[in-house]
Each structure stands twice: as structure tokens, then as C-alpha cells.
KESE-944933 format. One record per residue (C-alpha): residue number from 1; residue in one letter; x, y, z. Coordinates in steps of 0.1 Angstrom, whole numbers. Example, Ala and Ser with C-alpha at 12.3 -4.5 7.8 and 13.67 -1.06 7.14 Angstrom:
2
1, a, 123, -45, 78
2, s, 137, -11, 71
//
This chain:
387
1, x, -40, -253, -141
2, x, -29, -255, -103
3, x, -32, -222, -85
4, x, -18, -219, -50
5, x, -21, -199, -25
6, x, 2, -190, 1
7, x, 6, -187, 39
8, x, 20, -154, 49
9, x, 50, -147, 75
10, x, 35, -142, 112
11, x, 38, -107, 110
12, x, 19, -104, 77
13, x, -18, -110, 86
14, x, -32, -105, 53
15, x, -41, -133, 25
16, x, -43, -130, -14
17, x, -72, -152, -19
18, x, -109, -143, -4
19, x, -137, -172, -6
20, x, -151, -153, -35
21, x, -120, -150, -53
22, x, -111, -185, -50
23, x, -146, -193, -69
24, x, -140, -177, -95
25, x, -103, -188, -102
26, x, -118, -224, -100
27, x, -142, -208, -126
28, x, -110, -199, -145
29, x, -98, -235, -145
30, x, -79, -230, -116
31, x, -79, -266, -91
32, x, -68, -242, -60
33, x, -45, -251, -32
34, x, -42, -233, 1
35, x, -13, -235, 25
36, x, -29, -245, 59
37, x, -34, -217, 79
38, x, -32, -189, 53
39, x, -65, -169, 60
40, x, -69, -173, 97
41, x, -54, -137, 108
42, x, -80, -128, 83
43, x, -110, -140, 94
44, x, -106, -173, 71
45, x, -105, -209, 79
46, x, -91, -238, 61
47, x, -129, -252, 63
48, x, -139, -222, 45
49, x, -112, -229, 17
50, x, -120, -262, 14
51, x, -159, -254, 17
52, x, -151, -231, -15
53, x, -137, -261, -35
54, x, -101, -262, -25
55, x, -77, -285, -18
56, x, -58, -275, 20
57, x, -19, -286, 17
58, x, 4, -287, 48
59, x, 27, -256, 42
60, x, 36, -234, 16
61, x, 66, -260, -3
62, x, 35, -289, -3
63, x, 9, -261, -18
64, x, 35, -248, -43
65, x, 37, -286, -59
66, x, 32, -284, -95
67, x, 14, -249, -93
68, x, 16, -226, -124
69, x, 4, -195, -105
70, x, 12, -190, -72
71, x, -6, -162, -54
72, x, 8, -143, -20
73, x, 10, -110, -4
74, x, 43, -106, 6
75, x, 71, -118, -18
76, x, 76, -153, -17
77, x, 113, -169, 0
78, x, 128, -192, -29
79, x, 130, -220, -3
80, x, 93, -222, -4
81, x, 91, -223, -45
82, x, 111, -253, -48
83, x, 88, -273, -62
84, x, 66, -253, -82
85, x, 62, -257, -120
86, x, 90, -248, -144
87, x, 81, -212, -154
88, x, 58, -206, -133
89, x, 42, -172, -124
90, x, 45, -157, -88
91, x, 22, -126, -83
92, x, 26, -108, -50
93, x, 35, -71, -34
94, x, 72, -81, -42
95, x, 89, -52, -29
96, x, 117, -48, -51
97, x, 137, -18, -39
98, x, 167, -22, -22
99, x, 163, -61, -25
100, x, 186, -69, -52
101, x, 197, -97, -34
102, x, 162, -116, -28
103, x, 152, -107, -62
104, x, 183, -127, -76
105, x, 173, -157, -53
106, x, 138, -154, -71
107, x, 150, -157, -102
108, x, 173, -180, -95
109, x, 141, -207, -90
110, x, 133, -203, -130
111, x, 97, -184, -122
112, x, 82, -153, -136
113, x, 77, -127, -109
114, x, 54, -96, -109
115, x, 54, -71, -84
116, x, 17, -59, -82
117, x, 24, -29, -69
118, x, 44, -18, -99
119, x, 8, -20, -118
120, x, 6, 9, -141
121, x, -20, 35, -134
122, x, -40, 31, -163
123, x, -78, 31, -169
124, x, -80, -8, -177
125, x, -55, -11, -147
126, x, -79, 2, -123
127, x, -95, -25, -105
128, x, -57, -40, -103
129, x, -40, -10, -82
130, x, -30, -27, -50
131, x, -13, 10, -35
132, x, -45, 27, -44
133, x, -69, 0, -24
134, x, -45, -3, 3
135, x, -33, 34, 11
136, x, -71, 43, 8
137, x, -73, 18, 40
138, x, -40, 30, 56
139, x, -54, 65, 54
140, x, -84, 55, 69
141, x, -70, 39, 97
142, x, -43, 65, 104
143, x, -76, 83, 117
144, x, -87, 58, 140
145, x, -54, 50, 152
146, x, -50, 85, 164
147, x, -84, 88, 177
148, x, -75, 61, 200
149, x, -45, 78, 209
150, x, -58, 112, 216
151, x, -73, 119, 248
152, x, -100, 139, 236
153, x, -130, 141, 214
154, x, -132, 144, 178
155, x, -164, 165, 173
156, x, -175, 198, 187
157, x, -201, 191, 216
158, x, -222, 214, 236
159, x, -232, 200, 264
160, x, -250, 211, 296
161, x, -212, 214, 312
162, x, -197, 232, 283
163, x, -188, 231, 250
164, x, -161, 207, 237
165, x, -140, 221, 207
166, x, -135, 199, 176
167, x, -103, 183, 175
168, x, -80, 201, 143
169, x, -68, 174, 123
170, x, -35, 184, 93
171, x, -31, 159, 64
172, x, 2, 163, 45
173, x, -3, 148, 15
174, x, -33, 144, -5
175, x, -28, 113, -25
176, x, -57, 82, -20
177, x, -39, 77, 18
178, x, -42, 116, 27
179, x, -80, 121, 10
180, x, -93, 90, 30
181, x, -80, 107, 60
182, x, -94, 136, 52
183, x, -130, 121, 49
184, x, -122, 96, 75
185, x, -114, 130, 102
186, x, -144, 149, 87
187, x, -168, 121, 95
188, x, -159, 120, 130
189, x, -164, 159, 131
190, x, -126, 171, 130
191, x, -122, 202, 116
192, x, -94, 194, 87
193, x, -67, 209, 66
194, x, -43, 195, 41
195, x, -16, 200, 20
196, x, -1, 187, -12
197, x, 29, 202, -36
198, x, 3, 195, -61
199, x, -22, 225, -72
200, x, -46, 198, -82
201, x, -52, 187, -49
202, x, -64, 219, -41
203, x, -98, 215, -51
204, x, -100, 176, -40
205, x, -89, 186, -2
206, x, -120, 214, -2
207, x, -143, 187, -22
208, x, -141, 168, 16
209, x, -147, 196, 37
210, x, -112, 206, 43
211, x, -86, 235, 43
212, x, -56, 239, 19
213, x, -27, 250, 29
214, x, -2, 265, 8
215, x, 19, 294, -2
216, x, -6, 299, -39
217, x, 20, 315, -57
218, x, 28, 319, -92
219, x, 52, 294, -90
220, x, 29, 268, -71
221, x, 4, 275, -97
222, x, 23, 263, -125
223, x, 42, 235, -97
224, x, 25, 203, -120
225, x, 37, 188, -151
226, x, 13, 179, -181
227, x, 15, 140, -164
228, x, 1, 151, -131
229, x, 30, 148, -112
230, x, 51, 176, -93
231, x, 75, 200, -103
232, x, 105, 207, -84
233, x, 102, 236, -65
234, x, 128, 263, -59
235, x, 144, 269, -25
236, x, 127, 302, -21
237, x, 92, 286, -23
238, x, 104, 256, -3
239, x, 114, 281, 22
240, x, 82, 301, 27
241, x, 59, 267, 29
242, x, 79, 251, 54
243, x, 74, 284, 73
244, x, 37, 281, 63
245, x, 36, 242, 74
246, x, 53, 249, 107
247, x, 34, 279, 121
248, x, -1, 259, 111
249, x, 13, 225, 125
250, x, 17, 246, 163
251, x, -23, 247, 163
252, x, -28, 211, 154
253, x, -44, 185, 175
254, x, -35, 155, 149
255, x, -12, 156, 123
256, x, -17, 127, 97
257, x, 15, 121, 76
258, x, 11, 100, 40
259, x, 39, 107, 17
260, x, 57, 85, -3
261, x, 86, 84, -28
262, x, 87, 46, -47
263, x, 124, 32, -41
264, x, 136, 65, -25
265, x, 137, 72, 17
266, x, 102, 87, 30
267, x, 105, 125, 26
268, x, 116, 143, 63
269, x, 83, 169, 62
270, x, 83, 169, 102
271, x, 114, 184, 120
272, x, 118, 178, 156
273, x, 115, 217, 158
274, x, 79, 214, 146
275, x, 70, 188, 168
276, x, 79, 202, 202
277, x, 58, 232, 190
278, x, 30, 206, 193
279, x, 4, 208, 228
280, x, 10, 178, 247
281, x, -13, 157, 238
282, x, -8, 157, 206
283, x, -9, 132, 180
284, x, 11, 122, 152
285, x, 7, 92, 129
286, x, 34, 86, 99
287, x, 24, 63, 78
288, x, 57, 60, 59
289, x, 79, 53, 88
290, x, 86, 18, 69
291, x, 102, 34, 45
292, x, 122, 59, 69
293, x, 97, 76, 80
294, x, 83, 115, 73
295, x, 88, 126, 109
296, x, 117, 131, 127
297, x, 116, 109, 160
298, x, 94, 87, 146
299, x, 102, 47, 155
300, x, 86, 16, 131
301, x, 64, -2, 150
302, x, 66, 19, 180
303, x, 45, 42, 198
304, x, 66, 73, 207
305, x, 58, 99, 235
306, x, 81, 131, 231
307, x, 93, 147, 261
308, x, 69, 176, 254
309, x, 39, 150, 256
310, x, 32, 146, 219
311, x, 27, 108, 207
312, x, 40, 100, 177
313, x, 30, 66, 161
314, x, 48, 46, 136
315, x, 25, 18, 135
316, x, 42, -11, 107
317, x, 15, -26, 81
318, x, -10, -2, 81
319, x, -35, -20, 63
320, x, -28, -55, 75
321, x, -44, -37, 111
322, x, -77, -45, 87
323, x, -64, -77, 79
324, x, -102, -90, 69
325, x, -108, -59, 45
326, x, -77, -55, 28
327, x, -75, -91, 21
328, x, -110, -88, 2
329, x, -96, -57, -15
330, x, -62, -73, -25
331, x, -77, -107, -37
332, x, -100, -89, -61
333, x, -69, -66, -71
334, x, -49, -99, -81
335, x, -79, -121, -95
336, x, -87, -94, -123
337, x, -46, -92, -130
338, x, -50, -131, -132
339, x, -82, -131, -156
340, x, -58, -112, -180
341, x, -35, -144, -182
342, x, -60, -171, -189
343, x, -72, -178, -222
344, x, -109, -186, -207
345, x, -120, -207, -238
346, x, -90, -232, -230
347, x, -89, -229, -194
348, x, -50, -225, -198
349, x, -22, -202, -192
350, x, -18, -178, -222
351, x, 6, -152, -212
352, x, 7, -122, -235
353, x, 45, -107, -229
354, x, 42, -77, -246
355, x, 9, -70, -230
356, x, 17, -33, -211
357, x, 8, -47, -179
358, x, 24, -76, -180
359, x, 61, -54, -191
360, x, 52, -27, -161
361, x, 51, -58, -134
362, x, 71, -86, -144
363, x, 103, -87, -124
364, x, 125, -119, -132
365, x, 119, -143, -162
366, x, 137, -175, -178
367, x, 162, -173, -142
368, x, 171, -136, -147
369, x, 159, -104, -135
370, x, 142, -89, -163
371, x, 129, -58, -150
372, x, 146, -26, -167
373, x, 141, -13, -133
374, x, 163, -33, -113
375, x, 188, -45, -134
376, x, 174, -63, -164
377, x, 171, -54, -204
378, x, 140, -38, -219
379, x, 140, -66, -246
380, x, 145, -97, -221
381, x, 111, -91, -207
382, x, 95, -101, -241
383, x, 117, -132, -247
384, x, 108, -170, -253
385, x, 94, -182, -221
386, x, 115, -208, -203
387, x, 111, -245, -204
//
């Protein structure tokens, strides 16, 4: 069973295979090849791949030859899956959404791709949820990106010439991003509120030291559905927290934005109104400005100074900026999906198509697109594998 594992585009530092990882696929049965060059951004050299037990091949198209899995971080271009086995499984961050046309191109090449980041959020899933140990380094790293930005101290110091305030530091958005900022701010002595449409996150923002802020309502109260996810709220309440929002946002130092809509725009939950109420100085870091961004102003891949002297950064790859530790994270993420597609007596491939995992990630199949999600039928994704 050949494994490979691919070389990333230049602006994708990360790699889907760590030295551990790549042990224990060989213990799976897995003979490993490594495109030369794939783990250098993160801290790994082709002498440590080979050291490991694999086999270094020239490019991607030479380390895809006669693979059955091939393992990446960002999806794949077909050009580069020419000569990988017939059927073969691709697992990467595919990014489906609004990539019909790539998708198609995929599938056109006769493997079966999964999109890890469609993994469902499941107990047994867990140690699989590439957005959950990725945003909980994003989040983490929003913080020190503004720290270096802002010109001032984090933590409250008294000092022989003064007293230094604590920076304030506003999270919107409580998910895994927005509660590792939260810890992340609090450990460098911030003083730190958040907020979430969620009522749940109420007592996870105070269970790190920081504020909520929200209009508590009867109609926030009840604002989350038996699943855990939000309500839509009416226009009256969305009316008074965006009032709420904007007056607190005035006395902010930092403001840390994390939300996220899968296959839809980034919400707007900045308006340029709210950012020239900001003190120069200011910081603002939105870490969905690759998907549109939450602020208004706010440039990918660009560090934006406003003319009122507030910086607003829209660095891209968030946690490719930890290219050694998200790597480790993500490899482990995609070896435990793998381990649930070998049959370890046999050392074999032993796909089970109705598993739920398997139906929650696999995108295209047989040379179609599969995916009820983006085009395909519910009952092609359990179908007769292709030849």
C-alpha cells in the first residue's frame, strides 16, 4: 500500500505528514513517498523523511506513482494526480465552496476525494477535527500578531515611573478560535471581554477570565437550538447588540474577530463607523478576511492603517504563520482518519462507504462528484467503487 505525500504550493507552508506520523503509516503497511521539499517550511527535511523510512521522489506527479492514498494540505491540482492509482483516495483541506469547477477536474482523475474539514463533530471524530486544531492555533496567534502590532504593553505594570494600564482586549466570537484568544490575551495580562450569539458561551468566556457582553434578554436566553447552534435573532435584538457591540468596541485597545459561516461570506460584525471610534493605536485582527472578511476595511494579506491610526490586520493562513505546529496537529488529525481505512490484520485498504465519516467527507467518487453537498446524490456516495 503506497502512501504519498505531497509538496505544498509556496504560499502554503504547512505539510500533512510529521516524522511521527509517517512511522506509524509504515506501521499501517504504508511504503511512504515524499515529494522533495514537502516539509522544509515546516521545520522538516527530506533527510528526516528518509531517516523515518521513506522513500524522497522528485515532485509531486513522481511521488503520486501508483499511490493508493495520497495525503496533502491544500487540495491537490489534477495535473499532479496523473498517475496515481485507479481509485485512489486523496485526503486533504479540500475547500469545496465556491470551487465547483476544481472539484469537477478532481473527479475527473477517477479518485476518491475527502475534504477533512467537512469531518463531522462527533465524539469518535474528535482527534480528526482539522478546524478545531487549527482555529485553536489561529486564535492563538491572532493575539500575538496584535501584540506585535500594538505599541503598548499587554499587562498592568507599576513601576517606579508610573503605572501602565492593561491593554483591553474584545473577542467576537467564542468558538475554539475566539476561546484560545481569550486565554491567549489573559495570559499576557489583558483584561478581556467577548461575545457570542450563543448563551452557552456565556459561561465558557467567564471560565477564562473574561467578560460577556450581551444584551441577556429573554430572547437571547432562549437564542440556541436543542443542536447547539444559533437561533435567528429578530431585528429588534440585533438592533440593541449592535448598539451594545459598538459603544464597548470605542474603549477597546484590541479587537480580535473569529467568525465564520462554512460556504457563506464572513459575517460584516465591524462597520467602518465602529472602527473610527477606535484610539489610534488600535488594533484589529480578522481572522476571516479569506473568506470576505468580518471588518469593514479589512484587506487579505495586508496590514491596514486607517486614517484615524487604527491597524487593521488581515493576515492570510493564520495557522500556516505556525507552520511547525500546525503541521504536527494536522498530520495526527489525518493519520487517525487514515487508521479508519486500513484493515490492520491485512495491511490493505478496506474502505467502509457507509461508514458516517466516510459519507460526511467524501467529495467525488468513481469520476463524479458525489458529495450531496455540491452537486452529487445521497446514494452515489455508497456505490461500487471504481476499477
Amino acid at each position: 500500500m503506497r502512501i504519498s505525500v505531497f509538496c505544498e504550493p509556496g504560499f502554503e507552508p504547512r505539510v500533512s505528514a510529521s516524522v511521527e506520523t509517517l512511522k506509524r503509516l509504515a506501521g499501517l503497511g504504508g511504503e511512504v513517498v515524499v515529494a522533495s521539499g514537502a516539509g522544509v517550511a515546516s521545520g522538516v527535511s527530506d533527510a528526516d523523511y528518509a531517516a523515518a523510512g521513506a522513500r524522497i521522489a522528485a515532485d509531486n506527479v513522481s511521488a503520486g506513482a501508483g499511490a493508493e492514498i495520497v495525503l496533502a494540505v491544500r487540495r491537490p491540482v489534477a495535473a499532479d494526480l496523473a498517475q496515481v492509482a485507479p481509485g485512489a483516495l486523496v485526503i486533504a483541506i479540500a475547500d469545496p465552496y465556491g470551487n465547483e469547477a476544481a472539484l469537477d477536474e478532481i473527479a475527473g482523475t477517477g479518485v476518491s476525494l475527502f475534504a477533512m474539514e467537512l469531518m463531522p463533530r462527533i465524539t469518535r471524530a474528535q482527534v480528526m477535527d482539522v478546524l478545531s486544531s487549527q482555529a485553536n492555533l489561529a486564535g492563538y496567534r491572532a493575539v500575538v500578531d496584535a501584540a506585535g502590532e500594538f505599541g503598548r504593553a499587554f499587562p498592568m505594570m507599576m513601576t517606579a515611573a508610573g503605572t501602565v494600564p492593561a491593554a483591553r482586549v474584545f473577542v467576537m466570537g467564542a468558538g475554539v478560535a475566539g476561546l484560545q484568544a481569550i486565554a491567549t490575551a489573559r495570559r499576557l495580562g489583558a483584561v478581556v471581554s467577548a461575545t457570542d450569539v450563543r448563551p452557552a458561551a456565556k459561561e465558557q468566556v467567564e471560565s477564562l477570565g473574561g467578560k460577556f457582553i450581551a444584551v441577556e434578554d429573554e430572547e437571547f436566553k432562549q437564542a440556541e437550538t436543542a443542536g447547539g447552534y444559533a437561533k435567528a435573532m429578530s431585528a429588534e435584538y440585533q438592533a440593541k447588540q449592535a448598539a451594545l457591540v459598538a459603544s464597548h468596541i470605542a474603549k477597546q485597545d484590541i479587537v480580535i474577530t473569529t467568525a465564520l459561516i462554512p460556504g457563506r461570506a464572513a459575517p460584516k460584525l465591524l462597520s467602518a463607523e465602529m472602527v473610527a471610534s477606535m484610539k489610534a493605536g488600535s488594533v484589529i485582527v480578522d481572522l476571516a478576511v479569506e473568506r470576505g472578511g468580518n471588518v469593514e476595511g479589512s484587506v487579505a494579506g495586508e496590514v491596514v492603517t486607517t486614517a484615524n491610526g487604527v491597524k487593521v490586520v488581515g493576515h492570510l493562513n493564520v495557522p500556516g504563520r505556525l507552520a511547525a505546529t500546525a503541521s504536527q496537529l494536522y498530520a495526527k488529525n489525518l493519520y487517525a482518519f487514515v487508521e479508519t481505512l486500513v484493515d490492520k490484520g491485512t495491511k490493505a485498504l478496506a474502505v467502509k462507504w457507509d461508514d458516517e465519516l466516510v459519507k460526511a467527507t467524501l467529495l467525488t467518487r468513481g469520476g463524479a462528484v458525489v458529495h450531496p453537498g455540491f452537486g452529487g446524490k445521497v446514494e452515489e456516495a455508497g456505490a461500487p467503487a471504481a476499477a
